[in-house]
N, CA and C of each residue as an Amber inpcrd file, in Angstrom:
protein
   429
  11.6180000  12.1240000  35.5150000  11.1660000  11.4100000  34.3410000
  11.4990000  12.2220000  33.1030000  12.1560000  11.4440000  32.3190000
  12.6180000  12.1950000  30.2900000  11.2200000  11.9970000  30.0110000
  11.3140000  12.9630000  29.2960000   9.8510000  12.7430000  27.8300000
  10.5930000  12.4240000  26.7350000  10.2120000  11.9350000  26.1570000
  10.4660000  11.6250000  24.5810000   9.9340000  12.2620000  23.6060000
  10.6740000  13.3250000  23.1150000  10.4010000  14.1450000  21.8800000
  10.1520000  13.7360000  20.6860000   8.9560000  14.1040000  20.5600000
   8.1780000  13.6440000  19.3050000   7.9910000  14.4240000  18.1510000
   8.8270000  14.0770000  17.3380000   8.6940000  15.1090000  15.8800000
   7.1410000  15.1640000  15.2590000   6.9510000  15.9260000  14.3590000
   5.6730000  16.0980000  13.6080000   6.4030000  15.4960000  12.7110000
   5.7780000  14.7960000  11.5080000   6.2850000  14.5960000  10.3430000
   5.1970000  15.1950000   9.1990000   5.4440000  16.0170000   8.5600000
   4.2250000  16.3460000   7.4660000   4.7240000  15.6230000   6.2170000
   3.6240000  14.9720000   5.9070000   3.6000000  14.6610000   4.4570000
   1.8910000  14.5610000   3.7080000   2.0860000  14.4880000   2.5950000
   0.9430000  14.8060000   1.9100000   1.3620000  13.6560000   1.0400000
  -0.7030000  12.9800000   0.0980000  -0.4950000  12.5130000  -0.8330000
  -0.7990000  13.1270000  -2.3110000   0.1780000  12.9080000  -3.1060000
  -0.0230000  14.1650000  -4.7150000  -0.3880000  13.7300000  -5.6330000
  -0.6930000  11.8130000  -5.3680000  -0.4180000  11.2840000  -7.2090000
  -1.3120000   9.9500000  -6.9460000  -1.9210000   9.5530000  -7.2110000
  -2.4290000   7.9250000  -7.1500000  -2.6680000   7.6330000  -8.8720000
  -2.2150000   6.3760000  -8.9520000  -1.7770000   5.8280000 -10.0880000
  -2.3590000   4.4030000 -10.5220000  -3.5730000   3.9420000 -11.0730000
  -3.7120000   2.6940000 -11.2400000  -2.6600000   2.4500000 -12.3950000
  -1.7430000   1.1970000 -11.9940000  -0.9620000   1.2240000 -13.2260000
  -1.5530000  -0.4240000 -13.7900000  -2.5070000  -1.3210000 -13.2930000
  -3.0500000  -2.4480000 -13.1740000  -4.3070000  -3.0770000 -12.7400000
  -4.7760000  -3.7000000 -13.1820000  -6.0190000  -4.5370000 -13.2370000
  -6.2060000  -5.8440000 -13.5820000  -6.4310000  -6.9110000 -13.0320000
  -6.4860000  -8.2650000 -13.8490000  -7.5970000  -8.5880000 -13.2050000
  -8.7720000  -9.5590000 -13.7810000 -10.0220000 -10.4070000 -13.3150000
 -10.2280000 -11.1940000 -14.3920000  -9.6850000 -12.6450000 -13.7580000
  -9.8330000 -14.3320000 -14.1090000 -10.8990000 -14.5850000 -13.7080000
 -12.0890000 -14.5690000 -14.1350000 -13.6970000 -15.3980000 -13.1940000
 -13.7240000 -16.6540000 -14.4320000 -13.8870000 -17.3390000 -13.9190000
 -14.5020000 -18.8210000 -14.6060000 -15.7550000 -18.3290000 -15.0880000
 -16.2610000 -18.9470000 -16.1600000 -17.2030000 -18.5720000 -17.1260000
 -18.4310000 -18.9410000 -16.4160000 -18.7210000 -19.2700000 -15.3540000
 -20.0080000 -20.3850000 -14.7640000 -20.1690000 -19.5150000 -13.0450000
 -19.3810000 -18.8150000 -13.1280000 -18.8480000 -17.9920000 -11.8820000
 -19.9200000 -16.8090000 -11.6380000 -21.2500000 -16.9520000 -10.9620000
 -21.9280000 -16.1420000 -10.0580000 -21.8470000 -15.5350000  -9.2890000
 -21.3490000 -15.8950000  -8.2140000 -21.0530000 -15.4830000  -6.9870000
 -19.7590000 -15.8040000  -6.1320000 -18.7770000 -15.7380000  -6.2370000
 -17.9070000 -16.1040000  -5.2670000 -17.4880000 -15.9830000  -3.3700000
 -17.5690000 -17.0700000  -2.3050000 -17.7320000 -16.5980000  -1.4260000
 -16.2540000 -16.6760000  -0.6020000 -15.8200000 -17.6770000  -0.8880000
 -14.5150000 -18.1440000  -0.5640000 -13.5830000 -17.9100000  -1.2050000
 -12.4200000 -16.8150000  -0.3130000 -11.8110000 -16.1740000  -1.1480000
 -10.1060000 -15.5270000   0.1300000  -9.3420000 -15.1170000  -0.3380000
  -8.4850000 -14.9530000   0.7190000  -7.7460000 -13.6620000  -0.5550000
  -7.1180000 -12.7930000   0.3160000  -6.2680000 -11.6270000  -0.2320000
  -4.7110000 -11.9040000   0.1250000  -4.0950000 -11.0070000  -0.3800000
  -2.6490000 -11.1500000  -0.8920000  -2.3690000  -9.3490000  -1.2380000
  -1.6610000  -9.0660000  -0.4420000  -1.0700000  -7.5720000  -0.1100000
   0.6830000  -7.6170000   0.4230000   0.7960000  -6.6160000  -0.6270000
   2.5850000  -6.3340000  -1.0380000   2.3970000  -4.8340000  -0.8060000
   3.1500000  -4.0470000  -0.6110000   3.5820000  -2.9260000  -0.3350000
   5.0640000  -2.5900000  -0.4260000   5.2840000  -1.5920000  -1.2480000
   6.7530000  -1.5810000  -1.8640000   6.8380000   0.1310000  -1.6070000
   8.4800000   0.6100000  -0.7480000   8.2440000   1.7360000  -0.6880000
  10.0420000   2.4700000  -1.4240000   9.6830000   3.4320000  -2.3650000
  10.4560000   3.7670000  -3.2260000  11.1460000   4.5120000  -2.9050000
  12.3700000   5.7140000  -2.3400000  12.7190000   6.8830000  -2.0440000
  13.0580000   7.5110000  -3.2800000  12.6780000   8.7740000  -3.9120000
  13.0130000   9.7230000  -4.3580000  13.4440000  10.8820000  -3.8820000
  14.8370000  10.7240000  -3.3710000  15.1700000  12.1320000  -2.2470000
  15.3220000  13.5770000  -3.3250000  15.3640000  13.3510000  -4.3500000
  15.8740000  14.1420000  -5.3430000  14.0430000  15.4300000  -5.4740000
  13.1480000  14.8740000  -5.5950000  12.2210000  15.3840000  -6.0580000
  11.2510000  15.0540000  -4.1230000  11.8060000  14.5630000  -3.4640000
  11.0470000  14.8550000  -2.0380000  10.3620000  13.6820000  -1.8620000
  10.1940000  12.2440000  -2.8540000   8.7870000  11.5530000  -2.7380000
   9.3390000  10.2550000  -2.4080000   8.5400000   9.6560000  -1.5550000
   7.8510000   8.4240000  -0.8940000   7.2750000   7.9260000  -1.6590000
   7.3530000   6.8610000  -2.7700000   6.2500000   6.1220000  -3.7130000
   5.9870000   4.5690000  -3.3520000   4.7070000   4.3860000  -3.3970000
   4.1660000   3.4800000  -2.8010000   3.8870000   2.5300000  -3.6910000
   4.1550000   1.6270000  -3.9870000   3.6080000   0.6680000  -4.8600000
   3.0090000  -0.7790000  -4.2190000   1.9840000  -0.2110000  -4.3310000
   0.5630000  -1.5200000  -3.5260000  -0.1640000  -2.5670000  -4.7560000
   0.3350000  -3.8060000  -4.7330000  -0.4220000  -4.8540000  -5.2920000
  -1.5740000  -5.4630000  -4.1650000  -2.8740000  -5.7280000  -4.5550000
  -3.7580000  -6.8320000  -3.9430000  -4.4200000  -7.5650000  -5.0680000
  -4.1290000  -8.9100000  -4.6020000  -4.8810000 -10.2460000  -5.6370000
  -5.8290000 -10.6340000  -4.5610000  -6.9530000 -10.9220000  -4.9470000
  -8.0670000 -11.7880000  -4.5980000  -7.5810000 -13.4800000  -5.1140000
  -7.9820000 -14.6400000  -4.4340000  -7.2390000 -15.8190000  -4.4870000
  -8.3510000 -16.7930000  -3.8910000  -8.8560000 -17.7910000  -4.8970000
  -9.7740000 -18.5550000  -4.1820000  -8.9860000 -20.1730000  -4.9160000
  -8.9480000 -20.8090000  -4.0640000  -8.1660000 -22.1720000  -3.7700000
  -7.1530000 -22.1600000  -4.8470000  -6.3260000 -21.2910000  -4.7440000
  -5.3790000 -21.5340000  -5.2020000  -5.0710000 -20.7280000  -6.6060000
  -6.2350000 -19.9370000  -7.4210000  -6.2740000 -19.3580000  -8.0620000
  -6.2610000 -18.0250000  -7.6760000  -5.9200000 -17.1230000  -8.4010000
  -5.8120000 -15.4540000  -8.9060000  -6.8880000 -15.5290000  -9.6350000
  -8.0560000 -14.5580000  -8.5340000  -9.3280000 -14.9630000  -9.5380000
  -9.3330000 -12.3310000  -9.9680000  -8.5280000 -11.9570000  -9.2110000
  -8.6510000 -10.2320000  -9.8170000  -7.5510000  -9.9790000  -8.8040000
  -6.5830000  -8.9560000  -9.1170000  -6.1800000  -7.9230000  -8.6030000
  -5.6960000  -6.6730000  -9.3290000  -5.3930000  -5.6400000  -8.3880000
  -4.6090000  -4.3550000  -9.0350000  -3.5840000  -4.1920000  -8.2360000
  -2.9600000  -3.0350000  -9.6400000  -1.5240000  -2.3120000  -9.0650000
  -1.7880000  -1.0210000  -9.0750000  -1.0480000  -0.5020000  -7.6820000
  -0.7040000   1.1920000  -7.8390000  -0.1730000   1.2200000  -7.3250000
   0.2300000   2.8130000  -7.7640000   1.1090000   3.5840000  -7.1490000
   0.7780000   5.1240000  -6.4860000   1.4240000   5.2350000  -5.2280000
   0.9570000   6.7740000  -4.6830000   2.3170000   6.7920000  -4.4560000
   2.3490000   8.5140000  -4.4550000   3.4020000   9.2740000  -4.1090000
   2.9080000  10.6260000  -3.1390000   3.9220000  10.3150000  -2.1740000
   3.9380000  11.0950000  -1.3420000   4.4980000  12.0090000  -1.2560000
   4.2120000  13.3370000  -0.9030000   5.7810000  14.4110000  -0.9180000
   5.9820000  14.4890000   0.4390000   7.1890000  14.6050000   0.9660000
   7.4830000  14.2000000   2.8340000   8.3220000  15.5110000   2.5840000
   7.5300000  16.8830000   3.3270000   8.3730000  17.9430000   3.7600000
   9.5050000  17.5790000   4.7920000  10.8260000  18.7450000   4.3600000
  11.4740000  18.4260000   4.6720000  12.5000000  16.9780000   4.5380000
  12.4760000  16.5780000   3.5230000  12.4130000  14.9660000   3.2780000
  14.0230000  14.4630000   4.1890000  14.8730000  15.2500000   3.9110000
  16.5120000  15.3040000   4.1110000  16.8110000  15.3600000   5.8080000
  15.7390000  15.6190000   6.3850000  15.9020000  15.5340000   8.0460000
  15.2380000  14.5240000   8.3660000  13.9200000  14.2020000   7.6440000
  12.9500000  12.8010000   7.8140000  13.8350000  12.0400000   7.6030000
  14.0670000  11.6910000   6.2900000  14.5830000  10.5350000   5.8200000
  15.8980000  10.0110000   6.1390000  16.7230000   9.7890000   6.8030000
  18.0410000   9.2120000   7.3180000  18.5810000   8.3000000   6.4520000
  19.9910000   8.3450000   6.5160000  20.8510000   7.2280000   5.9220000
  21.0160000   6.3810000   7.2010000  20.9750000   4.8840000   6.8520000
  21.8740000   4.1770000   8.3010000  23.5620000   3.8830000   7.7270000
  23.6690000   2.9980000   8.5300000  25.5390000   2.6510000   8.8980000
  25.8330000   2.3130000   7.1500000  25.1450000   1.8970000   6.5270000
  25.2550000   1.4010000   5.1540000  25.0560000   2.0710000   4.1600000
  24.7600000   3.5690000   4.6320000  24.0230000   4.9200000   3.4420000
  23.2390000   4.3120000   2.8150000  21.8960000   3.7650000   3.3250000
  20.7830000   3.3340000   2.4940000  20.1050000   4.2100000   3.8600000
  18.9000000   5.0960000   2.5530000  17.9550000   5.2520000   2.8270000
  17.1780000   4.9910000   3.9550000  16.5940000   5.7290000   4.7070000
  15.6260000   4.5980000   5.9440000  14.3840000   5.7870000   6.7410000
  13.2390000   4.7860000   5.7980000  12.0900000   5.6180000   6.7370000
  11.2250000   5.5610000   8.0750000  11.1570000   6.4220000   8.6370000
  11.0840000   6.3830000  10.2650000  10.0290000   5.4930000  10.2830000
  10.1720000   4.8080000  11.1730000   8.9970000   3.6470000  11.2960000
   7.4230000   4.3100000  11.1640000   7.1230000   5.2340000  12.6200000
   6.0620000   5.5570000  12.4730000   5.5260000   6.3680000  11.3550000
   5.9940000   6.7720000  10.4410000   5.8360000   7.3170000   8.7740000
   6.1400000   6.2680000   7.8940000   6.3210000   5.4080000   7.4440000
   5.9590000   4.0410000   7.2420000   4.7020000   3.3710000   7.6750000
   4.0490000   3.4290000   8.4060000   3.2080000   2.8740000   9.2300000
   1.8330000   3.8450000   8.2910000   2.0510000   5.0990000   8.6040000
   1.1540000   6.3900000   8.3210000   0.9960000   5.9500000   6.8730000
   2.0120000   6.1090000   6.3360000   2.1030000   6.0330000   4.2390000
   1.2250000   4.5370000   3.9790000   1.5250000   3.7180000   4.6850000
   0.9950000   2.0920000   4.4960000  -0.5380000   2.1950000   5.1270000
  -1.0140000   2.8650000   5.9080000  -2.4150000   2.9220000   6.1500000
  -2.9930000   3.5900000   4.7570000  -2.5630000   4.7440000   4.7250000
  -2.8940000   5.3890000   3.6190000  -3.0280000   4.8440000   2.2990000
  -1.7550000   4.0480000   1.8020000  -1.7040000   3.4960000   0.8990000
  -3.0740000   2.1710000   0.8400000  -3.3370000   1.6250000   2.2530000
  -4.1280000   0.0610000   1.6360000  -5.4340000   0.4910000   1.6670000
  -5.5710000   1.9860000   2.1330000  -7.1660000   2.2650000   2.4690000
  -7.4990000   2.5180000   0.8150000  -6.7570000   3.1010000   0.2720000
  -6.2840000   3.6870000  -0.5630000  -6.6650000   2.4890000  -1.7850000
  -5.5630000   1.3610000  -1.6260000  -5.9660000   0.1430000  -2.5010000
  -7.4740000  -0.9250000  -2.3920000  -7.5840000  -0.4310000  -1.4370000
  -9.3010000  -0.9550000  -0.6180000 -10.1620000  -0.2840000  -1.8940000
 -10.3440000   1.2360000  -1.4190000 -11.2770000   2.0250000  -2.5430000
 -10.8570000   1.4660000  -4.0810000  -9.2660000   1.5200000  -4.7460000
  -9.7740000   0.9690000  -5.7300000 -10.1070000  -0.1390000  -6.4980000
  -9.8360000  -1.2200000  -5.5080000 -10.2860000  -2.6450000  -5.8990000
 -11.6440000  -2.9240000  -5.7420000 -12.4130000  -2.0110000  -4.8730000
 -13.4850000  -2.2550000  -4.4710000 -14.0840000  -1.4950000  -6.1110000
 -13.6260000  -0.4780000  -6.1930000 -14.4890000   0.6120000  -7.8900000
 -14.1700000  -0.3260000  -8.7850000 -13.0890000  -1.3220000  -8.9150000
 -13.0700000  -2.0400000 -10.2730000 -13.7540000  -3.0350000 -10.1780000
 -14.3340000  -3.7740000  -9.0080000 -15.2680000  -4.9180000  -8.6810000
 -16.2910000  -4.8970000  -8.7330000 -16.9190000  -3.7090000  -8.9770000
 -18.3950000  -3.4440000  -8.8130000 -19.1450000  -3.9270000  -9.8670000
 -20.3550000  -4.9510000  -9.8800000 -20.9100000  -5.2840000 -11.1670000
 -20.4220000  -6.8020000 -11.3080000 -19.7620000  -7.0900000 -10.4380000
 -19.2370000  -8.6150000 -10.9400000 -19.2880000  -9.8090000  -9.9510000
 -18.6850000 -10.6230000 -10.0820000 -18.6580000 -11.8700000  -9.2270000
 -18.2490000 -11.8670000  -7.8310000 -17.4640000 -10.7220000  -8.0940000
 -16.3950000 -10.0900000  -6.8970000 -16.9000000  -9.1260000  -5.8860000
 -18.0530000  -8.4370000  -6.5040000 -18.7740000  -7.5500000  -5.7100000
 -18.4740000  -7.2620000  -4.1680000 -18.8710000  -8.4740000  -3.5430000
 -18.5070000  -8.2950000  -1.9730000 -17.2910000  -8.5980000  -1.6350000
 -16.2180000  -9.0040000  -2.3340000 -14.8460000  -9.0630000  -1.7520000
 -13.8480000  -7.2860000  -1.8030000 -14.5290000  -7.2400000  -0.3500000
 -14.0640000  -6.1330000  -0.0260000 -12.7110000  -6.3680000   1.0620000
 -11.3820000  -5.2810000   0.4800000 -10.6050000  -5.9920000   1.8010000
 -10.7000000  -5.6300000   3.2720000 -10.8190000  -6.7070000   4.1190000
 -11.1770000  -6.0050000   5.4710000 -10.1570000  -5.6610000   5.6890000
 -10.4100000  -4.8230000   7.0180000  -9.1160000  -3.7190000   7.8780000
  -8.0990000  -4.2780000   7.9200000  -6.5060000  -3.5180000   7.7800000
  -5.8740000  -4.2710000   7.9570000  -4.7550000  -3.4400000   9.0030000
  -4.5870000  -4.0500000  10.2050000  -3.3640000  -2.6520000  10.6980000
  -2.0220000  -3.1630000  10.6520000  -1.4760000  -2.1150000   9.7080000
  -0.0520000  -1.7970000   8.6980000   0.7420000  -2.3600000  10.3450000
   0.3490000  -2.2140000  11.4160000   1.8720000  -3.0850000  11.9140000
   2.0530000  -4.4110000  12.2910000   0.7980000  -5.2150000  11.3710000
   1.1650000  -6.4240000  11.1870000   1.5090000  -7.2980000  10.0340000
   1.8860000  -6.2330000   9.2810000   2.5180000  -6.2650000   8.0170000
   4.3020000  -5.9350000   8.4680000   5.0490000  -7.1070000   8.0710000
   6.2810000  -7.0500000   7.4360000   6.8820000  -5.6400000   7.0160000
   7.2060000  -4.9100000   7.6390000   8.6390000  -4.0690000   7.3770000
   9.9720000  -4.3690000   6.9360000  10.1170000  -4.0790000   5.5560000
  11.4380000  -4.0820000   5.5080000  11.9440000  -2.6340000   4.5710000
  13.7200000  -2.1620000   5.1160000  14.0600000  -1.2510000   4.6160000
  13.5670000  -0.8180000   2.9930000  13.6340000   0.5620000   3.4110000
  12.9920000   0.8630000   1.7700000  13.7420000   1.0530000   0.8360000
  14.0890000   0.5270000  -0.7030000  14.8870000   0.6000000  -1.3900000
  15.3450000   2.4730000  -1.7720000
């Protein structure tokens, strides 16, 4: 029987960035219970300076409206970035799946805490986002 050699990958997070905030509540708007989320995840390469940047939108959405969301950004520094990070057949960029996976947990737990700190006090209060596991989220190559 082969084993399959399993790299470590170290990376760290250095930077979190609210670069956004929006909250539409209708003027008559108490309590809202019915409500559905909307999560994007965008992953940046900076091979030059080592970083992985994450750019996470979540909107809150009740029938059809954008009733709050935010934007950020985290950056990651991925030691070693130039052995992690691979070119494919096309010299684009390409991050190893399971570090993708790692950065995207990080990142929505990440967007969880701060949608939840800008909601506090309002209509939105309990729209907290539940768990979400990053591998049932859409992968695609990272620009």
């Amino acid at each position: 029987m082969s084993k399959k050699k399993e790299t470590e990958i170290k990376f760290q997070l250095v930077n979190i960035e609210q670069s956004g905030m929006s909250l539409k509540l209708p003027d008559d708007v108490t309590n809202v219970d019915n409500y559905e989320f909307g999560i994007n995840l965008e992953t940046i390469l900076d091979s030059e300076h080592e970083f992985a940047i994450v750019k996470i939108s979540i909107d809150i959405r009740s029938q059809s409206s954008t009733l709050a969301g935010i934007l950020a950004n985290l950056w990651f520094h991925i030691v070693d970035f130039s052995k992690v990070i691979k070119k494919d057949k096309a010299g684009k960029l390409v991050v190893p799946y399971d570090l993708q996976l790692m950065i995207n947990t990080v990142a929505i737990g990440t967007g969880r805490g701060i949608l939840f700190s800008n909601l506090r006090g309002t209509a939105l209060n309990g729209a907290v986002l539940p768990i979400i596991d990053p591998k049932d989220l859409t992968l695609q190559p990272a620009e």
